[in-house]
Legacy VTK file of the C-alpha trace (Angstrom):
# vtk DataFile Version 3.0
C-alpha trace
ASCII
DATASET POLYDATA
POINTS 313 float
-11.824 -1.277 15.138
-12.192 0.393 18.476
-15.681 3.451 19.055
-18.916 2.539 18.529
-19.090 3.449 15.184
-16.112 1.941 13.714
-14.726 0.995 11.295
-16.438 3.049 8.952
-15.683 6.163 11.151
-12.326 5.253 11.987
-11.461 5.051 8.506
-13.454 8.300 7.381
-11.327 9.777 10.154
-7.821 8.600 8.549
-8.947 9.624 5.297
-9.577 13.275 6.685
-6.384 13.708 8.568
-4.194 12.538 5.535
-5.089 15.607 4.058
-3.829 17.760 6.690
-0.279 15.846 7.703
2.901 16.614 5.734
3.679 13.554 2.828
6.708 12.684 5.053
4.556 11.497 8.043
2.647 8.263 7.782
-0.645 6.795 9.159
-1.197 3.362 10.362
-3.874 1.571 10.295
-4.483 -1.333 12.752
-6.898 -4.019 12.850
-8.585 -7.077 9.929
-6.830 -6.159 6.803
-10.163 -7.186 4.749
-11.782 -4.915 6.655
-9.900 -2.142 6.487
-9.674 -2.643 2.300
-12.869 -2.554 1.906
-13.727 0.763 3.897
-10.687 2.212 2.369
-12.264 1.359 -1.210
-15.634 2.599 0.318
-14.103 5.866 1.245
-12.566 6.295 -2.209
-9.128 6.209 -0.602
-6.081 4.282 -1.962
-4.725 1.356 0.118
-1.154 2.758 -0.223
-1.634 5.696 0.942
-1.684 4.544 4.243
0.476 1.365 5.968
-1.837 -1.585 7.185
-0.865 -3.867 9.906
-3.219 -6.812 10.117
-4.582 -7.271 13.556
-7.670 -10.274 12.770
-8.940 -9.955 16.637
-11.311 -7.414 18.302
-11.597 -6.020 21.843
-14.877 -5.359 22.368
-15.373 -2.167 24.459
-17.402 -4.211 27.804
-14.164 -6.714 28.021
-12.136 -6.989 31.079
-8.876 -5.068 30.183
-6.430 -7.077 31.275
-7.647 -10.326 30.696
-7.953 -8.858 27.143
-5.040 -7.661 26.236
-3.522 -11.205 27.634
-5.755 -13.126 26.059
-6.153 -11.294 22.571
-2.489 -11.334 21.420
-3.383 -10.307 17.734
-5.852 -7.479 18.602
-5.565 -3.762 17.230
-4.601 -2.203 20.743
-2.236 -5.972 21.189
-0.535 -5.155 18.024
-0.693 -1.348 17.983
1.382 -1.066 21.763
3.451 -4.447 20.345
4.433 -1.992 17.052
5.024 1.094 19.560
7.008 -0.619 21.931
9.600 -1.668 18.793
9.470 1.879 17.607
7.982 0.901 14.506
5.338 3.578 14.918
6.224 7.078 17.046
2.397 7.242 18.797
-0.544 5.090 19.303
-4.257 6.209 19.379
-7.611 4.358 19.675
-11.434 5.346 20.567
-11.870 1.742 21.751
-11.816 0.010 24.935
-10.125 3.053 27.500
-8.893 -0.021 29.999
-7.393 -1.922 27.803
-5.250 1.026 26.884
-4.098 1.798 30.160
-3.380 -1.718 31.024
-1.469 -1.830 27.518
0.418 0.919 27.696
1.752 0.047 31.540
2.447 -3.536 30.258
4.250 -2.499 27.349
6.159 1.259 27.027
5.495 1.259 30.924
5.064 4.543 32.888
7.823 6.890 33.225
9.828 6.792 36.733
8.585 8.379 39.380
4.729 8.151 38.418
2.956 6.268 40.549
-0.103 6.272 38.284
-0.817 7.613 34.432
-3.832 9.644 34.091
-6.127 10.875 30.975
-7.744 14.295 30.847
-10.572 16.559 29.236
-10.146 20.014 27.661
-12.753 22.154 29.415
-13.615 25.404 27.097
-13.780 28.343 29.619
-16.157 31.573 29.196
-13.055 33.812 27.975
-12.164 31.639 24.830
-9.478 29.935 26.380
-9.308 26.447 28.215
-8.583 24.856 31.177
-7.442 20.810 32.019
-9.310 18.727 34.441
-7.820 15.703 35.368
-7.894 13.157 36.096
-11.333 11.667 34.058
-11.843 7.618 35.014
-8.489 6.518 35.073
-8.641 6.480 38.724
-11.332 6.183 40.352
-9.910 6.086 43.492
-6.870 8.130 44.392
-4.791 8.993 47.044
-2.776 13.240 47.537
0.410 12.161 46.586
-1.296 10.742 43.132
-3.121 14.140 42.811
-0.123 16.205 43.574
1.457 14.663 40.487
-1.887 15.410 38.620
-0.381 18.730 39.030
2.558 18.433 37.369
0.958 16.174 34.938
-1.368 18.946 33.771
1.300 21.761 34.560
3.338 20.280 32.024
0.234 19.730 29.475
-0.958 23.008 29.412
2.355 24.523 29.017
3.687 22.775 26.210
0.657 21.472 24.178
-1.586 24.664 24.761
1.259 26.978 25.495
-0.168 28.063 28.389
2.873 29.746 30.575
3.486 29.470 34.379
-0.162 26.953 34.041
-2.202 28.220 37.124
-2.877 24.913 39.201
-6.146 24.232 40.593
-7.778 21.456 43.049
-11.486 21.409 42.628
-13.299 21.288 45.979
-16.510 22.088 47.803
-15.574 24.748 49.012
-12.284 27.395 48.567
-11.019 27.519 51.842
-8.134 25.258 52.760
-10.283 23.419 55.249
-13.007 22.716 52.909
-13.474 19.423 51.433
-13.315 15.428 52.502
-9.893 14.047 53.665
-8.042 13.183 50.150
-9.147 17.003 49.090
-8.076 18.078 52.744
-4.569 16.050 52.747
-3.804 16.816 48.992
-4.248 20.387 49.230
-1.725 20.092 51.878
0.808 18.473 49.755
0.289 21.317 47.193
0.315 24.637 48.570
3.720 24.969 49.082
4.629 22.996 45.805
7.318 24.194 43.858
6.795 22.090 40.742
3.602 23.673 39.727
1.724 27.006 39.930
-0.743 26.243 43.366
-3.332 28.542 43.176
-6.009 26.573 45.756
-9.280 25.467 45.503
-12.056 25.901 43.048
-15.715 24.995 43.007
-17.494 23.167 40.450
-19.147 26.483 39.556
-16.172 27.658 38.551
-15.017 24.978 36.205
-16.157 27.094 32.898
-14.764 30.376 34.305
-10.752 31.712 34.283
-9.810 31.054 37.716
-7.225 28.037 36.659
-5.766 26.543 33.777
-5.005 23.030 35.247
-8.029 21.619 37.307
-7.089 18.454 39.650
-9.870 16.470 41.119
-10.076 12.052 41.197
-10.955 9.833 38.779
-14.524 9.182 39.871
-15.459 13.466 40.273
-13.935 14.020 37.003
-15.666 11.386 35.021
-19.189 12.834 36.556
-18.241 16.176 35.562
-16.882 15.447 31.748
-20.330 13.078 31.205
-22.677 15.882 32.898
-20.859 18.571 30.415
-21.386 16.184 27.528
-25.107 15.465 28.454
-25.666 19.278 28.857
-23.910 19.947 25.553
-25.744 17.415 23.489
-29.422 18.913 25.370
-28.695 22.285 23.995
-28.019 21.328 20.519
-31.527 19.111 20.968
-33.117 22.417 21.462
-31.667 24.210 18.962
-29.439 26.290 21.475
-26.097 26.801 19.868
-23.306 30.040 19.433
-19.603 29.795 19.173
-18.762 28.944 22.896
-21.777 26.160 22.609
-19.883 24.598 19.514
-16.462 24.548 21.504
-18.076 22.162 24.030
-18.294 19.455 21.406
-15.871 16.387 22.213
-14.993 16.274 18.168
-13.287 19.712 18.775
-10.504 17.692 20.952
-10.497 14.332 19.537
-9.074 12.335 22.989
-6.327 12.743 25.509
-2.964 12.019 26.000
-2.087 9.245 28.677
0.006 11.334 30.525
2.526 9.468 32.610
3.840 6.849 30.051
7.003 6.415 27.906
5.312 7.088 24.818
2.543 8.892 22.956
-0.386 7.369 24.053
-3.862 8.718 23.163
-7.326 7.932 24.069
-9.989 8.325 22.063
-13.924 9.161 23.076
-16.114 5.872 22.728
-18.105 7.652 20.645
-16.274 9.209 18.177
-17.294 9.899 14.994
-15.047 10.680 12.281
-13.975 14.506 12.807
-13.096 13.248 16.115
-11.136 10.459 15.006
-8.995 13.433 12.679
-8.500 15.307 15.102
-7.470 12.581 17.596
-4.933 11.497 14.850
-3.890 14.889 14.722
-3.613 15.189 18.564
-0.977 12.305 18.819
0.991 14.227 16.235
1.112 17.295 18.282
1.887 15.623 21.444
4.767 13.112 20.184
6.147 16.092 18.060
6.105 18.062 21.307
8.070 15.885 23.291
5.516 15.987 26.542
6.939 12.256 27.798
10.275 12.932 27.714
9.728 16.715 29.407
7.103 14.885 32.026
10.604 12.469 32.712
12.648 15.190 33.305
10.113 16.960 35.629
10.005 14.062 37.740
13.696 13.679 37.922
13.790 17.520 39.278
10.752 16.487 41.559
12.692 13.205 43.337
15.388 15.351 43.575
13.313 18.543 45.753
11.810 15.507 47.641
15.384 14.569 48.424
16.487 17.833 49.651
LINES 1 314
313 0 1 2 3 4 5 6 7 8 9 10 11 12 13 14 15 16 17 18 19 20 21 22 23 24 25 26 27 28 29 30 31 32 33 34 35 36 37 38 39 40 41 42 43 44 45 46 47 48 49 50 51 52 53 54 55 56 57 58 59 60 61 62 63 64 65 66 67 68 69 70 71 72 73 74 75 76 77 78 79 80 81 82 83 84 85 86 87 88 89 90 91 92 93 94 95 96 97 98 99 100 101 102 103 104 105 106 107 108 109 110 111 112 113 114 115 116 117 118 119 120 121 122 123 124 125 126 127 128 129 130 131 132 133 134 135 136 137 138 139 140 141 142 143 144 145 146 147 148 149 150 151 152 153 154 155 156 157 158 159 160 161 162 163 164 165 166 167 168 169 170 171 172 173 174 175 176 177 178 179 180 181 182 183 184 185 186 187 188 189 190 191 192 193 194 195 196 197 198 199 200 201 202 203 204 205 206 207 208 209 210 211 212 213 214 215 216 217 218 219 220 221 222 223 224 225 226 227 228 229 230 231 232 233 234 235 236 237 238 239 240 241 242 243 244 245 246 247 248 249 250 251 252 253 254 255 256 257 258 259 260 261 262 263 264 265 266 267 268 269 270 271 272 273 274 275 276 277 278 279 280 281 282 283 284 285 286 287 288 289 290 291 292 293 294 295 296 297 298 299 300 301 302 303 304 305 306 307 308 309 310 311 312
């Protein structure tokens, strides 16, 4: 039940991603059984083709996360981390309410040791047909260097084994690209990271450079990412209005990506875009495949086991 346009696009969404998963793998699909019956029989889909846990309660997408999740025992995201936590599913995915997630996923799976917060991300298609990771995107809003320098492994470790990316180049997006530049969190994390041996610190970038190849990981706070990944949707979505559209247009749409991981937990967590529709919803299905099949929690834990162990030296 979670988007703005579920559940009839949450379904559509299952329905198209069945096709393109192997017959050993299994979807789940949480939330009011009746529901979910009835859009499968809409959708010309047979029940048993997917497995159906009944979740009758909602969490609408303006609730207060954690008063949600507490008081909503029996809602989709309630029962999806409740299912993930008992390994009875391997990932968890949802367009709906982005807090409640995070709140979830801390209160159940937990993050992994060592991260002091989990993060969420946006691929950002770059001029040269390849693409870069900002992070982090509204998970947090307000930050502090030590939480950005592990943004940089976070994305380090993203690029490299979801997009294969090697030796990630590792970016901190600034006013300016001097080492000077920039307020005191850009000032004092850029201190932490240019001698960093965990990632690839190549310094500063402007926002003018977001779109071209000068890094493959880009690191800014919570607050400056979400501005940039709702201005790049708004300019997106202006340009198809008038009609302006080529390949590198097209690869700015959010369906291409389908959501983010929530890097920093013990599981596969992904978030979907509130406004999915269904391609996105396939391809965020298919997105939690990838990353659980991947392995990117359990190589983010042993990352920060090498990274205590340089801060120990």
């Amino acid at each position: 039940m979670g988007g703005d346009f579920a559940p009839k696009a949450t379904i559509k969404g299952a329905c198209l991603a069945l096709k393109e998963i192997s017959s050993s793998d299994r979807i789940v699909l949480i939330g009011p059984e009746e529901v979910i019956l009835e859009e499968l029989k809409l959708a010309g889909t047979r029940p048993e083709d997917f497995l159906i846990a009944h979740a009758p309660e909602i969490i609408g997408m303006g609730e207060h996360p954690t008063k949600a999740i507490v008081q909503k025992p029996k809602s989709g995201i309630a029962v999806g981390f409740h299912m993930l936590k008992n390994g009875e599913i391997d990932s968890f995915a949802s367009a709906g309410n982005s807090g409640a997630m995070v709140v979830g996923s801390m209160y159940s799976v937990g993050t992994i040791q060592g991260i002091i917060r989990p993060c969420t991300s946006a691929i950002v298609p770059k001029e040269n047909g390849t693409i870069s990771i900002l992070l982090d995107v509204g998970t947090i809003p307000d930050t502090k260097p030590e939480v950005m320098y592990q943004f940089g492994i976070l994305g380090s470790l993203y690029a490299e084994n979801i997009y294969k990316v090697k030796n990630p180049r590792v970016a901190l997006l600034n006013l300016g690209t001097e080492e000077e530049k920039g307020n005191l969190l850009c000032q004092s994390s850029y201190a932490l990271m240019k001698d960093s041996k965990d990632f690839n610190f190549t310094g500063n970038v402007e926002g003018r450079d977001i779109l071209k190849d000068k890094a493959d990981v880009i690191v800014c706070d919570g607050f400056t990412g979400n501005v940039v990944l709702k201005l790049m949707e708004s300019v997106y979505r202006m340009l198809v209005k008038r009609g302006l559209q080529d390949e590198y247009i097209g690869r700015m749409n959010y369906e291409n990506y389908g959501g983010t991981p929530l890097l920093g937990v013990n599981a596969t967590v992904i978030v979907g875009h509130g406004i999915s529709n269904d391609i996105a919803i396939k391809n965020m299905i298919l997105l939690s495949k990838e990353v659980n099949e991947a392995e990117l929690s359990s190589k983010i834990q042993k990352a920060l086991q090498k990274f205590s162990l340089n801060n120990k030296e």
